[in-house]
C-alpha positions, 0 to 999 in steps of 0.5 A, a space after each residue: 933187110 935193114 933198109 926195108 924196115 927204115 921209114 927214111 926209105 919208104 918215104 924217099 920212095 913215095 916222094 918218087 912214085 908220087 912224082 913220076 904218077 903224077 906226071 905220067 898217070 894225072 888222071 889217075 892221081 886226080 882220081 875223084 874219090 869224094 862228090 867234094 872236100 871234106 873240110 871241118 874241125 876237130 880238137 881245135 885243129 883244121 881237117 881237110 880230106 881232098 876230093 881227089 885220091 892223091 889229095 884224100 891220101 896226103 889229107 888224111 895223113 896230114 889231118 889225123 897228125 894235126 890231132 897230137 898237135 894239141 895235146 902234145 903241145 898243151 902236155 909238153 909246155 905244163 909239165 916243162 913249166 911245172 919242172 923249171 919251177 922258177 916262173 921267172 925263168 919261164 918269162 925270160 926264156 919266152 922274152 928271148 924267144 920272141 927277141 930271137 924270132 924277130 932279129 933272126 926272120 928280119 935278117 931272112 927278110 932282108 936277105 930276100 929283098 937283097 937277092 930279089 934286087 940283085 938276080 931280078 927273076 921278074 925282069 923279062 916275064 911276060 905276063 901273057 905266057 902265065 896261067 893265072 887264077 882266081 884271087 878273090 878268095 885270097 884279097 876279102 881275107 886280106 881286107 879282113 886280117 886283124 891281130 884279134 882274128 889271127 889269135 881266134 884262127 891259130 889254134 896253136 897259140 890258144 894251146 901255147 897260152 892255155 898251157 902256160 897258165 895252166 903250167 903256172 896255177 899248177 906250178 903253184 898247187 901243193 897237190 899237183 903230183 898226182 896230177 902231174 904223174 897222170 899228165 906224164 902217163 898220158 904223154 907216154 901214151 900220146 907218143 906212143 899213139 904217135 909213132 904208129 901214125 907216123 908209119 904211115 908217113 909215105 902214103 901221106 908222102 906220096 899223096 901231096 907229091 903226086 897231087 901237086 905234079 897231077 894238078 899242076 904239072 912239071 910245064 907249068 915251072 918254065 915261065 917262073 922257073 927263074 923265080 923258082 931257082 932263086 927262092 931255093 937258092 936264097 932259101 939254102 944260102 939262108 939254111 946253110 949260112 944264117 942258120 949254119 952260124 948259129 948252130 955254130 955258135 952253140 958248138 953244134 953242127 948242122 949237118 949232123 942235126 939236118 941227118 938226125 930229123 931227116 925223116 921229118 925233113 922228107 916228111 915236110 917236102 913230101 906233104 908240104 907242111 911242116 905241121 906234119 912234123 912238129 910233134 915230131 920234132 918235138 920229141 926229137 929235140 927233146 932226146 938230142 938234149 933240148 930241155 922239156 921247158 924249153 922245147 915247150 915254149 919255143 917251137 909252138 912260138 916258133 911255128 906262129 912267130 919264126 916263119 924264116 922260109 915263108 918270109 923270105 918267099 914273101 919278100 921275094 915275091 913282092 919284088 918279083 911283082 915289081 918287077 913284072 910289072 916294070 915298077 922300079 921302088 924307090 928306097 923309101 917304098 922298099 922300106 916301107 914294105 920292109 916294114 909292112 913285111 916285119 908285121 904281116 909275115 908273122 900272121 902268115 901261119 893263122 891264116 886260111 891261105 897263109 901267105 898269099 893272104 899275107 902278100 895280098 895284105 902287103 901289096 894292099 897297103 903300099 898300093 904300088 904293086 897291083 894286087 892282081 899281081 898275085 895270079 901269076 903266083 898260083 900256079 907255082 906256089 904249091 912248088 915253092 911251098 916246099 922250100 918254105 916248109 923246110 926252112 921254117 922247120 929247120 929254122 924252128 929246130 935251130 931256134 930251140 936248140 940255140 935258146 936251149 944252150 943260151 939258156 943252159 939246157 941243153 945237154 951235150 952228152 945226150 946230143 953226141 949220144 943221139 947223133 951217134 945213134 943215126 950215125 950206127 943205124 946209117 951204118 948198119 943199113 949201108 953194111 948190112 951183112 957186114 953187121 950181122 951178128 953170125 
């Protein structure tokens, strides 16, 4: 059958198997299969295998991904710069890039701080009935946090500005075609590499799903469950009204774009990262039209720059602990943590705990909201991390799209030929004897 060779079902699959272990069988989820963490460095990126089985699963998937991330980016962003030739067009594409990260993740800022005042999901908790944690791990990195450490951390952004400057010296060379073949080879290679670790997509799926119901567990939801409702809903207000009207303006559509990567969309909800996805992603843009320069530059900005999901959870959440803690902000405060937000949430990616790190930072510098706060959110973060991977991954897709029409780009065509693909393959799979060639 059709439907048992589609990745789409097997990882659907493993998110539901990975839930119903991880609530019936935690033991068996939280199997230790490793003394301790394994945790370390490779090709730049951060490798982290879990001590659990579950955890050791989603690990090795999400690590061994990480390795193509370099590579891919670094390849993608020099042979999209030396094909564009204008470098001049290179610098007005990454100046608009970074215009659209910060009008766009401010209108996400501003929609959390509205719909956190309007539904007040602090109002009533009691801090007793929360399971709290330890934070001080998450409040020395934020003492810590400086732009400087933010570009040493993030590896992804050393790649972007490696390869721009080697894309530029190349662009430049009389005899860069034979090395630019080479580099072409070598990407065919990397996503052919690629396409077969990502058949392993469910195993990493089911890993993160039954980790996080193991460890955590479906109880702990209730006390914050009206905070969990709400940052959902916000964030799919933002997803389908912000980014619908985007997409829109460049006579896309998004439900069509959302059914071309939603095998990368379960990817991202079933092992919480969207890093998971992005070489992915990547390619993908690149053969619904995107233009390789374009997809180059964009969306390795975009995962350091245009966090919209991990924005507007972080606006949330600080006025959530406002809330809980019966602190009614003045308007002043709340736009000086408007402002403060603009800053630091851009740090969130490149930082060892993300955005707890970020909203310890926050918290710290308007000093009205106890930092100590923060333990009430352990406990459901990894819930909400979801949320957050999918917007920002969504949000970095539309971003690439737009700029590329914006940019003249894009090619319609082989948009409509790619969304036509998903909708025949959709079709065989639902009809499959009807389908079949007698």
């Amino acid at each position: 059958m059709k439907l048992l060779t589609n990745l789409t079902f097997w990882v659907l699959t493993a998110i539901t198997a990975g839930i119903l272990l991880g609530h019936f069988r935690p033991d068996i989820a939280l199997l230790p299969v490793l003394d301790a963490p394994i945790k370390g460095r490779f090709m730049g990126q951060e490798l982290s295998l879990g001590a659990t089985l579950s955890e050791f699963l989603s690990g090795l998937f999400i690590s061994t991904v990480k390795l193509f991330i370099s590579p891919i980016i670094f390849l993608t962003i020099t042979l999209g710069i030396v094909s564009m030739g204008d470098l001049k067009k290179v610098g007005k594409v990454g100046a608009k890039a970074l215009l659209y990260f910060e009008v766009v993740t401010t209108v996400a800022l501003l929609i959390g701080v509205l719909v956190a005042n309007i539904i007040r999901p602090g109002d009533g908790v009691m801090t007793s009935a929360v399971a709290g944690g330890d934070i001080s791990k998450y409040t020395k990195s934020a003492g810590a946090f400086s732009w400087w450490q933010f570009f040493l951390d993030n590896v992804t952004l050393q790649v972007l500005v490696l390869a721009i400057l080697t894309g530029v010296v190349l662009s430049r060379y009389s005899g860069r075609d034979a090395i630019v073949a080479g580099m072409n080879r070598l990407s065919k290679y990397i996503f052919r590499a690629l396409h077969m670790v990502m058949k392993l997509a469910p195993i990493g799926a089911f890993g993160g799903m039954a980790y996080t119901i193991g460890k955590y567990g479906l109880a702990t939801l209730l006390p914050l469950g009206k905070l969990m409702l709400t940052v959902y809903t916000t964030m799919a207000l933002f997803i389908f009204g912000v980014l619908w009207f985007i997409l829109r303006t460049a006579r896309v559509n998004l439900l069509d774009y959302l059914r071309y990567v939603r095998q990368e969309l379960l990817i991202v909800l079933g092992t919480s990262s969207s890093e998971a996805a992005l070489p992915s992603l990547m390619e993908k843009l690149e053969r619904m039209g995107c233009a390789k320069s374009v997809v180059g530059l964009v969306v390795p900005a975009g995962y350091s720059f245009n966090l919209d999901g991990t924005t507007i959870y972080l606006s949330m959440a600080t006025i959530f602990l406002a809330q809980v803690f019966g602190i009614e902000l003045t308007l002043n405060q709340m736009v000086t943590i408007i402002g403060i937000l603009m800053v630091t949430s851009k740090g969130a990616a490149g930082v060892t705990g993300s955005g707890f790190v970020v909203l310890a930072s926050t918290l710290t510098a308007i000093q009205v909201i106890p930092v100590e706060g923060l333990a009430l959110l352990l406990g459901v973060d990894r819930f909400m991390s979801e949320a957050r991977s999918l917007t920002n991954f969504i949000g970095n897709g539309v971003a690439t799209i737009w700029l590329a029409n914006h940019e003249r780009a894009f090619d319609r065509t082989q948009m409509h030929h790619a969304f036509s693909e998903v909708e025949n393959l959709e079709s065989t799979q639902a009809n499959p004897v009807k389908n079949e060639t007698p």
